[in-house]
C-alpha positions as CSV (number, residue, x, y, z in Angstrom):
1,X,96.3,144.0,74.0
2,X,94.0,146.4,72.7
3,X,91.9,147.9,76.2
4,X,90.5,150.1,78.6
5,X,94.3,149.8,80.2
6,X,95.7,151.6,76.9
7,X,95.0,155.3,78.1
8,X,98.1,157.3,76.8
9,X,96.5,159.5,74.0
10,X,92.8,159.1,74.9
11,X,90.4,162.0,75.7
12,X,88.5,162.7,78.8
13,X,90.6,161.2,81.5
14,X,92.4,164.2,82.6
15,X,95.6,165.5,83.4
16,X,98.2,163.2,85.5
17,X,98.3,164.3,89.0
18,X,101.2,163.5,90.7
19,X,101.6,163.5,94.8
20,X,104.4,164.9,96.4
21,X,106.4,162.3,98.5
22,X,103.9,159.8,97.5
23,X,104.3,156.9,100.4
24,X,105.0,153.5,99.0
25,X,101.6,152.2,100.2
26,X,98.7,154.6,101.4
27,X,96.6,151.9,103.0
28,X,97.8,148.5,105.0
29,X,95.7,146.4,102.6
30,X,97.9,147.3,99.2
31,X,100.8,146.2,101.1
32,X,99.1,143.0,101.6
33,X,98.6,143.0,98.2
34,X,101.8,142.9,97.2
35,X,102.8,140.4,99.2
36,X,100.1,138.6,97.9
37,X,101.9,138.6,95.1
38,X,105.3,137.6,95.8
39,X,103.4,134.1,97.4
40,X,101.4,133.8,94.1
41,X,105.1,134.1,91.9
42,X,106.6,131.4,95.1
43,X,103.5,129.0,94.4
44,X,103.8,128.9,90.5
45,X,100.7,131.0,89.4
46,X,102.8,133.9,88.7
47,X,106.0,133.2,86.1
48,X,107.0,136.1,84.8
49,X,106.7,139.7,85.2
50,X,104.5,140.0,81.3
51,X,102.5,137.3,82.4
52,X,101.5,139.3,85.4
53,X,101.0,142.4,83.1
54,X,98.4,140.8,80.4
55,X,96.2,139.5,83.4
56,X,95.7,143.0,84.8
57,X,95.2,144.0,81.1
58,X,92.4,141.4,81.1
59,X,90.6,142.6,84.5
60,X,86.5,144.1,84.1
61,X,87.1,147.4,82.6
62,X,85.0,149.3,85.2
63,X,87.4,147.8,87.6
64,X,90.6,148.7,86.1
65,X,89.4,152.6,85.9
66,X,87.9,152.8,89.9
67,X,90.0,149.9,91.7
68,X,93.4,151.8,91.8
69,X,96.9,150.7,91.2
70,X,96.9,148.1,93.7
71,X,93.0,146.9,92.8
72,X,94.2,146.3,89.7
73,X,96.7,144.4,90.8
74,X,94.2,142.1,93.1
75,X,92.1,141.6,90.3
76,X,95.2,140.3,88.5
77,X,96.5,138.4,90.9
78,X,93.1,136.7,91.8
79,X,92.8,135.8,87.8
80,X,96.1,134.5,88.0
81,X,95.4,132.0,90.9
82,X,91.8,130.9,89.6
83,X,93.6,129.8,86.2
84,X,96.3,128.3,87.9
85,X,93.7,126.1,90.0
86,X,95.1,127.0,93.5
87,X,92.0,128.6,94.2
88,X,88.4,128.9,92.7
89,X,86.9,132.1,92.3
90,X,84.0,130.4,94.9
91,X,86.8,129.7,97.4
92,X,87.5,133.8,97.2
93,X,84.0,134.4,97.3
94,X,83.5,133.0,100.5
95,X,86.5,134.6,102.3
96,X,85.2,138.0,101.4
97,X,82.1,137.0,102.9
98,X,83.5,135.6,106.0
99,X,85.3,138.9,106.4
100,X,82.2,140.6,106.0
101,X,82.4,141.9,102.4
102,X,79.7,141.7,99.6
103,X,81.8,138.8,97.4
104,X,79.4,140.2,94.5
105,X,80.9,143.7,94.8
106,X,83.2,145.4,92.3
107,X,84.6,141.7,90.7
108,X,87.7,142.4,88.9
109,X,88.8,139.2,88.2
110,X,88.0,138.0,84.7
111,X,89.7,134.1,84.7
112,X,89.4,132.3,81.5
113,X,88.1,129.1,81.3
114,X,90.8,127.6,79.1
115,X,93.5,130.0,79.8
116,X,96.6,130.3,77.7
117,X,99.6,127.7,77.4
118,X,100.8,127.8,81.1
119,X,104.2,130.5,81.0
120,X,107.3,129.5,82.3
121,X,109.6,131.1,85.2
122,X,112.8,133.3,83.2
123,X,115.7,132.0,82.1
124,X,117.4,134.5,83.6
125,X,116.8,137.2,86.7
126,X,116.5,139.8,83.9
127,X,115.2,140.2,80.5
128,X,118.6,140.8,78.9
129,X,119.2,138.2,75.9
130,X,122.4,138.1,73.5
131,X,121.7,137.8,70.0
132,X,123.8,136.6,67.3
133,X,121.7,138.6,64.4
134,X,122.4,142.1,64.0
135,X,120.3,144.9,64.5
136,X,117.8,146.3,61.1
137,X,117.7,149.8,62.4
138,X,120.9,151.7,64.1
139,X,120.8,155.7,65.8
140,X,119.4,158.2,63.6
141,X,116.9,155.9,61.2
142,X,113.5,157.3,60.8
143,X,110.9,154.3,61.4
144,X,107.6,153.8,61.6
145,X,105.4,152.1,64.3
146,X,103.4,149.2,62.6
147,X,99.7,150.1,62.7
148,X,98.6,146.4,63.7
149,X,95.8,146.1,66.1
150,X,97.1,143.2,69.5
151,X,95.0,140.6,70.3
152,X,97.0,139.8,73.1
153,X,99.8,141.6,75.1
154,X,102.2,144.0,73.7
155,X,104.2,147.4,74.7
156,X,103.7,149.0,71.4
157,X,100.8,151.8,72.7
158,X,98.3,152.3,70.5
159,X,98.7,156.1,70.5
160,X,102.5,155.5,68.3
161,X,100.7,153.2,66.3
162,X,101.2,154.1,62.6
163,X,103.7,157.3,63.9
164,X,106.9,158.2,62.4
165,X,109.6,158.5,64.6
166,X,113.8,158.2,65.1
167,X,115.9,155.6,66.0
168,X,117.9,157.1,69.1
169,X,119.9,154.0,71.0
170,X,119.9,150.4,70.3
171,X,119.9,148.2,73.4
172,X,120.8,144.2,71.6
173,X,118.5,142.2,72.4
174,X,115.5,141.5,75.5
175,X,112.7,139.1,76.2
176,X,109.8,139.8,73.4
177,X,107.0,140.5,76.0
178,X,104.3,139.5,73.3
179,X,105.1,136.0,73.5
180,X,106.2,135.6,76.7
181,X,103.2,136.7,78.7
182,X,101.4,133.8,76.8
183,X,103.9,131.3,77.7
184,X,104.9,130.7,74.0
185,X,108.6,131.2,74.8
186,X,111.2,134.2,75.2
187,X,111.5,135.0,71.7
188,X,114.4,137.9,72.5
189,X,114.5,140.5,69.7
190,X,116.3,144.0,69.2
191,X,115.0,146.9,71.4
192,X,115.3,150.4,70.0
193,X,114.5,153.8,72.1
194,X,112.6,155.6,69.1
195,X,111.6,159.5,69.6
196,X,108.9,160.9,68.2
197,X,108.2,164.4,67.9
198,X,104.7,165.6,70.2
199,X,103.3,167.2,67.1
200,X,103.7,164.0,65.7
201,X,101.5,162.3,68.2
202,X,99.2,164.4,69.7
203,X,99.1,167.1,66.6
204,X,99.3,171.1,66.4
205,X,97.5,171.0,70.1
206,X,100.8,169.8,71.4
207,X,102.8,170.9,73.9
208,X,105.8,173.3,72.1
209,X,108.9,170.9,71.8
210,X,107.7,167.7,73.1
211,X,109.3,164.6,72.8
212,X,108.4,161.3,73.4
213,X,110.9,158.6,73.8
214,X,109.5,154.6,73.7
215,X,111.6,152.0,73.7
216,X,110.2,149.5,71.2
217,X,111.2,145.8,69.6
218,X,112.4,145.3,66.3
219,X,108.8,143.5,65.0
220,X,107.3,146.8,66.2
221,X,109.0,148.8,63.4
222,X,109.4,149.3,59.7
223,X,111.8,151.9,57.8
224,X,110.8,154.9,56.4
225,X,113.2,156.0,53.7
């Protein structure tokens, strides 16, 4: 969808700092998290992995920028579980405060009062689907990413939007992520690795010989002859 979460291209947020040997979790209470999160796909409130995705996208915008990785993910997860009626967002409320927190502090979770069709677990352990039509685009066709704004989820960023790129590598066919983090089914579709040139992107400001390589679903993309 079209948020605070979409960063790639935008200005002011600084350079991307990475920390050597990074430990898996720097604080006991992200691991929590996560496991948090494998109960919440074991109870039913998570079903699939773009589900999970498009409630982070949906957290308080202040929250997704200060909360870290792992906030985010509470945030999510917390959205996830209101909606799915396990818990109300009283019931977490109150646990904070027995634990001595300020349950008004920093809320992330944004559930929605009529959420979304409920999704669905896979039909598969992986997002690999066989399809019987054949692929529009094949290695070496120039395309173009389709300049449509997302109401909902999606994996086209809007920094390629309306970009002309290449067709690299065609990988058949994979869960369409747009519908299926709104429970309106798999919908598999072609899946393309597109390059696009850095100049192409970011303009003459860009680093010399860049390359950016998305992989991107057939609805994503129109030809350029």
């Amino acid at each position: 969808m079209d948020g605070i979460h979409d960063l790639g291209g935008k200005h002011g947020y600084g350079p991307v700092i990475r920390e050597t040997d990074e430990p898996v979790f720097h604080d006991r209470w992200e691991a929590k998290v996560f496991a948090a999160m494998l109960g919440a796909s074991a109870a039913g409130a998570i079903r699939n992995t773009d589900q999970f995705r498009h409630a982070i996208e949906r957290i308080d915008p202040i929250a997704y920028l200060t909360h870290g990785y792992y906030g985010r993910w509470l945030a999510g997860l917390e959205t996830l579980l209101v909606e799915a009626g396990l818990v109300s967002q009283a019931d977490i409320g109150d646990r904070v405060s027995q634990l001595g927190g300020d349950p008004a502090a920093g809320i992330g979770a944004r559930p929605a009062e009529h959420p979304d069709v409920v999704a669905y677990e896979p039909l598969a352990p992986h997002s690999f689907r066989s399809l019987e039509a054949s692929p529009r685009f094949g290695a070496g066709d120039r395309v173009r990413a389709r300049a449509v704004p997302s109401a909902g989820h999606t994996r086209l960023p809007a920094y390629a939007r309306g970009q002309i790129g290449r067709v690299l590598r065609w990988h058949d066919g994979w869960v369409f992520p747009d519908s299926n983090a709104h429970g309106h089914g798999e919908n598999p579709q072609h899946l393309y690795t597109v390059a696009f040139a850095g100049e192409t992107l970011w303009g003459a400001d860009a680093e010399p010989g860049l390359t950016v390589h998305l992989d991107l679903f057939e609805s994503y993309l129109e030809p350029v002859s």
